[in-house]
N, C-alpha and C positions, 0 to 999 in steps of 0.2 A: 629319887631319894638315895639309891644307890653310889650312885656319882657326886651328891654331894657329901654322903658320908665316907666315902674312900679319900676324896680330895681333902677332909678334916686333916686325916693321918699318912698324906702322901710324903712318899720321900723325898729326898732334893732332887734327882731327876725330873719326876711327875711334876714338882710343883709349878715349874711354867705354864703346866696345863690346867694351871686351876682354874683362869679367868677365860682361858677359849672357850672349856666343858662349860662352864657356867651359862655361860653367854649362850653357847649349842643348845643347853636344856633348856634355859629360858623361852629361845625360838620355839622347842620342839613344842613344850606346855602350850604355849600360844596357838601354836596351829591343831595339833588334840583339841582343845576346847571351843577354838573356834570356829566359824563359819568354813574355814579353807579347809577344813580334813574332809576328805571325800572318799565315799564304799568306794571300791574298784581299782586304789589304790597302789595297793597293798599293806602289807604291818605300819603304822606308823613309826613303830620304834626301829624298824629297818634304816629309815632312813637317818634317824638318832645313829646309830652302829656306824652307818658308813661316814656322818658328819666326824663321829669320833676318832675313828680311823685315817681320816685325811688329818684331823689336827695333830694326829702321832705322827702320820710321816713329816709332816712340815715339822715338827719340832725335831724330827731323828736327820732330818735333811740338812738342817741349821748347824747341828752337832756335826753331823759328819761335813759341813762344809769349814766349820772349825779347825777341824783335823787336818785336811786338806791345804788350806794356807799357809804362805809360807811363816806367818803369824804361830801357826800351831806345832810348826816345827821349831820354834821355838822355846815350846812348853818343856818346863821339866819333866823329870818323869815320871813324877809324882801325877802332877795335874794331867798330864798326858794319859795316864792310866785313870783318873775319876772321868774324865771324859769320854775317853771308852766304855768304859763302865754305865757313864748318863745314857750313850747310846744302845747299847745292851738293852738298859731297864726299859727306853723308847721304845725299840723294837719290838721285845715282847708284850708290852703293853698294846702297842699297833696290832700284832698280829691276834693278840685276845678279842678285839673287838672286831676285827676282820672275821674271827673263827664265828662270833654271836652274830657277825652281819648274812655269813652263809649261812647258818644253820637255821636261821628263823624267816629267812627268803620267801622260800614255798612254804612254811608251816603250817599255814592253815588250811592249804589247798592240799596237805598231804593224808593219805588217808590212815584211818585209824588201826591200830596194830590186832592183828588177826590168830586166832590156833592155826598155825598150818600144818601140815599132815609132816611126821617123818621121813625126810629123804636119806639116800644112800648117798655119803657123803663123796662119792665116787663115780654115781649115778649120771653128771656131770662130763664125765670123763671118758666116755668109752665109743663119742663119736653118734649116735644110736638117731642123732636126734639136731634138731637146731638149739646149740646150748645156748647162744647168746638171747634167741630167745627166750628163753628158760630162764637167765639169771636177770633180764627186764621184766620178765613177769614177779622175781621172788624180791624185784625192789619195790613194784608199784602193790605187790600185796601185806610188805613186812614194813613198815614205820622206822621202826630200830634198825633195820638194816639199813633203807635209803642214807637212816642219819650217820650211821657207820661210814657209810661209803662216804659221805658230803666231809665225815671227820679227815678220813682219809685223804680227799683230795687237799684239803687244806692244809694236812700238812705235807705234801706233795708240793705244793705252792711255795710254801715257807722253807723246804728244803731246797727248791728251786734256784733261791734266791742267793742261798751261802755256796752253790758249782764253783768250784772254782776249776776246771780242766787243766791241767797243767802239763799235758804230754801232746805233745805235736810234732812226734817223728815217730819213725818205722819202730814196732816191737815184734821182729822175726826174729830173733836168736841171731845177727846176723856176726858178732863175735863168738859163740860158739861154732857156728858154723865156717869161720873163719878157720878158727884153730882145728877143725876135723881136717876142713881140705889142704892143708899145711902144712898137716903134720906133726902142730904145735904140741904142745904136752897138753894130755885131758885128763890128766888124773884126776878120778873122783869127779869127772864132769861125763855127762849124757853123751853117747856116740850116736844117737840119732836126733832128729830135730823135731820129732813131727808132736800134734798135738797133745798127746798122750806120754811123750817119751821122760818129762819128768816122774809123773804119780806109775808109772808104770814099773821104771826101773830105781827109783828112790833115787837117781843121783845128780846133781844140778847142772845148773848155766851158768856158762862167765855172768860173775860179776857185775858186769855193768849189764848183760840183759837181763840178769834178775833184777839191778834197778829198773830199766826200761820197763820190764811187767809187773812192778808192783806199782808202777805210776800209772800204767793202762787201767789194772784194777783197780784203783782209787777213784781215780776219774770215772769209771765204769760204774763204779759202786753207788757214786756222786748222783748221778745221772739217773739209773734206776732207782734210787731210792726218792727222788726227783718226779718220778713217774715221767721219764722221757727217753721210754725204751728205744724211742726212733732213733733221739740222737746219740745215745751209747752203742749203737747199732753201727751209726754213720764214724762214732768214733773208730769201733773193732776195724772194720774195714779202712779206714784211710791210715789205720797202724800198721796195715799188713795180718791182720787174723778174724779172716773173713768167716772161718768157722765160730769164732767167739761171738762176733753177729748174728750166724745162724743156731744157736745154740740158746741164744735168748729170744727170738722167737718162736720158740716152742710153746711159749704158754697161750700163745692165741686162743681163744674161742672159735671152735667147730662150729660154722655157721652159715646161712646162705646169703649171697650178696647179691641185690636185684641189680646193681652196677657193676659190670666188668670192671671199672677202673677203680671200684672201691677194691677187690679180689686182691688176697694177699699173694705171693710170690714165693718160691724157693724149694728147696724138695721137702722140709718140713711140713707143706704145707698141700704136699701132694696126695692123693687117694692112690694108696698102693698097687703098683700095677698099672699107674694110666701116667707116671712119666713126672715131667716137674709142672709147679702152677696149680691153679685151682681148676677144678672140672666142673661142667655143669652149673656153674654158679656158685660152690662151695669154696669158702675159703678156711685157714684156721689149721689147727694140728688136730685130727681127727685120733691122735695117739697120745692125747696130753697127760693121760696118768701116766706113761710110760714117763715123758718129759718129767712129771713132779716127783716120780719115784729116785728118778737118776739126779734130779737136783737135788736132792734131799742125801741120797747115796755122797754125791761130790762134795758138799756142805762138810760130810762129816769128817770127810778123807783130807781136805783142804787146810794146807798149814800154814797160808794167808790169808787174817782177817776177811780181806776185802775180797777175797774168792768166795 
């Protein structure tokens, strides 16, 4: 009823989708009432969400295969811009029905939402304990949380998809550091190079490596918010700022790995006093409020966005 009261008053984007959705709902009624819906399943209307979802990208596929010809480089710019815009309105449409198809997945096998006692929101943090088990057990006991999390990932997904990386060279300072060893004139520019030495000393980088870093941190920014700490990770390091790698690994969960080769790696991730690597089977930052205190400190100190 939904879908077909939306399709009444869709806009010129949607409306191609009126007779696919149609035709989907008619399927879906058919098998609901009929003999073919079978317990064990799952939701049926799950499978409505994902029918729906595949007919937004075929129709956002279409659109943007328009764009792409050399037919659509032909468009003015008028038409060039409502067709954009068609694929826009696609998009989000797709990824709405994407969000109702994760979110009602496991719904009914999830369990129901609980009083849970008071934590110390910090309690988390101080190493004490296996966290990761800890924050598995406060999704299989809170409802609202798992779904939080499920929101999250999704739009993790949907953020995923607009990456676009655009730095694939070295971001060392290596025009600052040019003009140190040279001689060149530094006025008003950093005489040392190291990680610290702008927010340190308030004074900048050539030019072009302040471009160089603010496109690291875009693409960095892209990527974590992305949820794909790995490969922001693999970016810092193949730019030359390995520490910017190990700095975003800090928020690991303190936790214990029954596989050695799942064990995370680096001195972040070390038990103080026993060297670098995980010990014993623990991996993770066993000092992570220090990590969220100091990110939180850099956040505010930071006079790039994307830092």
């Amino acid at each position: 009823r939904v879908t077909a009261t939306a399709s009444m008053s869709a806009s010129p984007p949607l409306q191609r989708l009126e007779a696919p959705f149609a035709e989907a709902l008619r399927r879906f009624e058919a098998v609901v009432t009929g003999a073919a819906s079978a317990e064990g399943d799952g939701p049926p209307h799950v499978a409505l969400f994902r029918e729906y979802t595949r007919l937004c990208q075929v129709a956002l596929e279409a659109v943007e295969v328009e764009l792409s010809t050399p037919q659509g480089d032909r468009l003015t710019v008028d038409a060039r811009r409502v067709k954009q815009d068609e694929a826009t309105v696609l998009r989000a449409e797709r990824n709405t029905w994407y969000l109702l198809e994760w979110l009602y997945q496991d719904w009914p096998h999830a369990p129901s939402p609980v009083d849970l006692p008071v934590r110390d929101a910090t309690s988390l943090s101080w190493g004490c304990g296996d966290e990761q088990a800890e924050v598995d057990a406060l999704f299989e006991e809170d409802t609202s949380l798992a779904v939080a999390h499920a929101v999250v990932q999704w739009l993790e997904s949907v953020a995923y998809e607009r990456v676009d990386v655009v730095l694939h060279q070295d971001a060392f300072h290596r025009n600052t550091l040019f003009r140190l060893v040279a001689g060149l004139d530094t006025a008003g520019l950093v005489t040392e190079v190291d990680p610290d030495a702008v927010s340190r000393t308030g004074l900048a980088l050539d030019p072009e490596d302040e471009e160089e870093e603010r496109r690291l941190l875009q693409s960095a920014w892209q990527l974590v918010r992305a949820g794909r700490l790995d490969r922001a990770q693999e970016l810092c390091d193949a730019c030359g700022q390995p520490w910017r790698a190990a700095s975003l690994n800090g928020g690991q969960l303190w936790q214990r790995s029954a596989d050695p080769a799942q064990r995370a790696h680096g001195a972040l991730n070390a038990v103080p006093g026993e060297g670098n690597g995980s010990v014993d089977g623990w991996s993770g930052n066993p000092h992570r409020h220090v990590w969220l205190e100091s990110c939180e400190h850099l956040a505010k100190r930071a006079e790039d966005a994307y830092e």
